[in-house]
C-alpha positions in Angstrom: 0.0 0.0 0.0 2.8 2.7 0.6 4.0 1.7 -2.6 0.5 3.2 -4.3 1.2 6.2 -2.0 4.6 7.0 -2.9 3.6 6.2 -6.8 0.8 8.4 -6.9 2.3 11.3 -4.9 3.9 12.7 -7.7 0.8 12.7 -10.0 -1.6 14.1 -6.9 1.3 17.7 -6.6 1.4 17.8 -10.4 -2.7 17.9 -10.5 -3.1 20.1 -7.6 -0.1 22.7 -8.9 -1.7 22.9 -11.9 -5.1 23.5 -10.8 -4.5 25.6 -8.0 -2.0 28.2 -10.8 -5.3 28.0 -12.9 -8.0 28.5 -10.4 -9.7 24.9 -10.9 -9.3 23.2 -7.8 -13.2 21.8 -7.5 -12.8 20.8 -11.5 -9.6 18.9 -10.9 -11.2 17.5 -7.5 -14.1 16.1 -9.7 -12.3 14.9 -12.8 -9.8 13.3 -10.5 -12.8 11.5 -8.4 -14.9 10.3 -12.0 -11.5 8.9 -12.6 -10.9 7.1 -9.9 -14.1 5.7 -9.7 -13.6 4.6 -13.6 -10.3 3.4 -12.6 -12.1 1.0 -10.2 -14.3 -0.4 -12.3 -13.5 -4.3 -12.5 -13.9 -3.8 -17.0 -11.9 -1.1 -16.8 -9.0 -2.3 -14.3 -8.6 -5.8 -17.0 -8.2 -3.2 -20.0 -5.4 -1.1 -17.3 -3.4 -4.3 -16.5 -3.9 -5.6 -19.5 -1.5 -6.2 -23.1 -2.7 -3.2 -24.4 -0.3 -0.2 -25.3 -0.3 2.4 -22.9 -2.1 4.8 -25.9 -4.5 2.3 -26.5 -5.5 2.1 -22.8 -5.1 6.3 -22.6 -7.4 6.2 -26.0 -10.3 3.9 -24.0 -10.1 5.1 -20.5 -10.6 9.0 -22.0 -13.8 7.7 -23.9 -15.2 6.3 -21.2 -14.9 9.4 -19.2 -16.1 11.0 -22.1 -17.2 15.0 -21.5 -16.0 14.4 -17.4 -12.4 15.4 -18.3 -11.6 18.6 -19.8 -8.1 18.1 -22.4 -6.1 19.3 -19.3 -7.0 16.0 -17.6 -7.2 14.1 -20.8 -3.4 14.8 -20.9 -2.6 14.0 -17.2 -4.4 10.7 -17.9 -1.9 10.0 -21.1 1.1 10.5 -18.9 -0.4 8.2 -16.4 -1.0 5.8 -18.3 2.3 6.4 -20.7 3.8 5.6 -17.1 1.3 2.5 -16.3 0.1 4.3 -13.0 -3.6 4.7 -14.3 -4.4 1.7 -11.1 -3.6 4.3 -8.4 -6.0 7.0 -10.0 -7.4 6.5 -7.3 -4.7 7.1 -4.1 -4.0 10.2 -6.6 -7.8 11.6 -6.0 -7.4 11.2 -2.3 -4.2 12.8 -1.7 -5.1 15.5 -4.1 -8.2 16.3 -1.9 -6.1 16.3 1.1 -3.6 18.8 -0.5 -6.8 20.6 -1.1 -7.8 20.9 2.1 -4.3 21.7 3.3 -3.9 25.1 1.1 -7.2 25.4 2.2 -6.4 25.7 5.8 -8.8 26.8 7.9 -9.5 26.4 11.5 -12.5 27.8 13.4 -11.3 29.4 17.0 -13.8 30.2 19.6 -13.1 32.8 22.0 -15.3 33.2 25.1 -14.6 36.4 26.9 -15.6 38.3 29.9 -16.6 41.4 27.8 -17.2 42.1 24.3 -14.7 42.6 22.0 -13.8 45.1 19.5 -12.8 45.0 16.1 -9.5 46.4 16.7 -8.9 43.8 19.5 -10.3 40.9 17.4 -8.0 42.0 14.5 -5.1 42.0 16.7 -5.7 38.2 18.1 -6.9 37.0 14.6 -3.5 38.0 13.2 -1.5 36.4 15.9 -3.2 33.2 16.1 -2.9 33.3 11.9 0.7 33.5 12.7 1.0 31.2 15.6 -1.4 28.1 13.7 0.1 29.0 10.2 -3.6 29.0 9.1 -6.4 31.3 8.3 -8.8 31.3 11.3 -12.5 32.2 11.6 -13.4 33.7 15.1 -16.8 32.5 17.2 -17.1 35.2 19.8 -18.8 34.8 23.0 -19.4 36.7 25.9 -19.4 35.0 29.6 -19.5 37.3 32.3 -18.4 34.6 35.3 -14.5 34.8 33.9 -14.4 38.5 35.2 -11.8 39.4 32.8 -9.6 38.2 30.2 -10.7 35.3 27.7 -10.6 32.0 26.7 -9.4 30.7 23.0 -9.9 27.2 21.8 -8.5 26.5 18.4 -8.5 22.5 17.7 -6.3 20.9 21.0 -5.2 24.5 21.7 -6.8 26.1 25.1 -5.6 29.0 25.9 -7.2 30.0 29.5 -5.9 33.8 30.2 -9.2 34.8 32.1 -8.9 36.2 35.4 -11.1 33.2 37.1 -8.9 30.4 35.9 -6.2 32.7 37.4 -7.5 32.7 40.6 -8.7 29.4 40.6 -4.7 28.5 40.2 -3.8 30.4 43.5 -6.0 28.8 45.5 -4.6 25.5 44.6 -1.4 26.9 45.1 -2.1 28.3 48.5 -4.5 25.1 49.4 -1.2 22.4 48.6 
């Protein structure tokens, strides 16, 4: 199996380079999916491993596909199959996707705090925690009076407890131990 990985890593950068310098990120994600699933097929996987030349097999696997590939991925599928890879179409669709969703990084942070935040504070903590999780983030405010002051951020396994409460709550284990 980590022989399929490393074979189709290759082809799953080329695909998502390309589509990502030409804006067609979903298109790839779908052409790359119909042709794994094509790929798959039991008909289709005895014409992939079988005597034909690798044009001839190129030639049948972009009719079947048909209209699903645009000539871009016509292309990528006759240097596949130039290089007899067209069997781990369908590793390349899943690590393609998860390069997608790795330029795609996002992460959602909540913050609870004691008061309501302004924009200029919520600009300021937006940017650092950009910075600090080397991702875009998208902020879910809250407001929860009991922490007095200060705020809590949660961001995936993150915490980040800097509320006054949880502050005191620490000295009075310290002073109780």
């Amino acid at each position: 199996m980590s022989e399929v990985t490393t074979v189709a890593r290759p082809y799953a950068k080329a695909a998502f380079d390309f589509a990502q310098e030409n804006n067609a990120l979903d298109k790839w994600a779908e052409m790359l999916h119909f042709s794994a699933c094509v790929a798959q097929n039991t008909q289709v996987a005895d014409v992939i491993n079988g005597v034909l030349a690798p044009e001839s097999v190129a030639d049948v696997f972009i009719k079947i596909c048909g209209e699903q590939l645009d000539v871009h991925g016509q292309n990528f599928i006759r240097v596949m199959a130039e290089n007899e890879r067209l069997v781990t179409l369908p590793e390349v669709a899943q690590q393609f996707l998860s390069l997608c969703a790795d330029a795609g990084k996002k992460m959602d942070v909540d913050i609870i705090s004691a008061k309501k935040l302004t924009k200029v504070q919520l600009t300021k903590i937006s940017a650092k925690l950009e910075t600090r999780l080397e991702r875009k983030v998208k902020l879910n405010c809250s407001v929860e009076p009991s922490l007095i002051a200060g705020m809590i951020i949660r961001a995936g396994d993150l915490v980040i407890d800097n509320s006054i409460r949880h502050q005191i709550e620490r000295m009075s284990d310290a002073i109780q131990s």
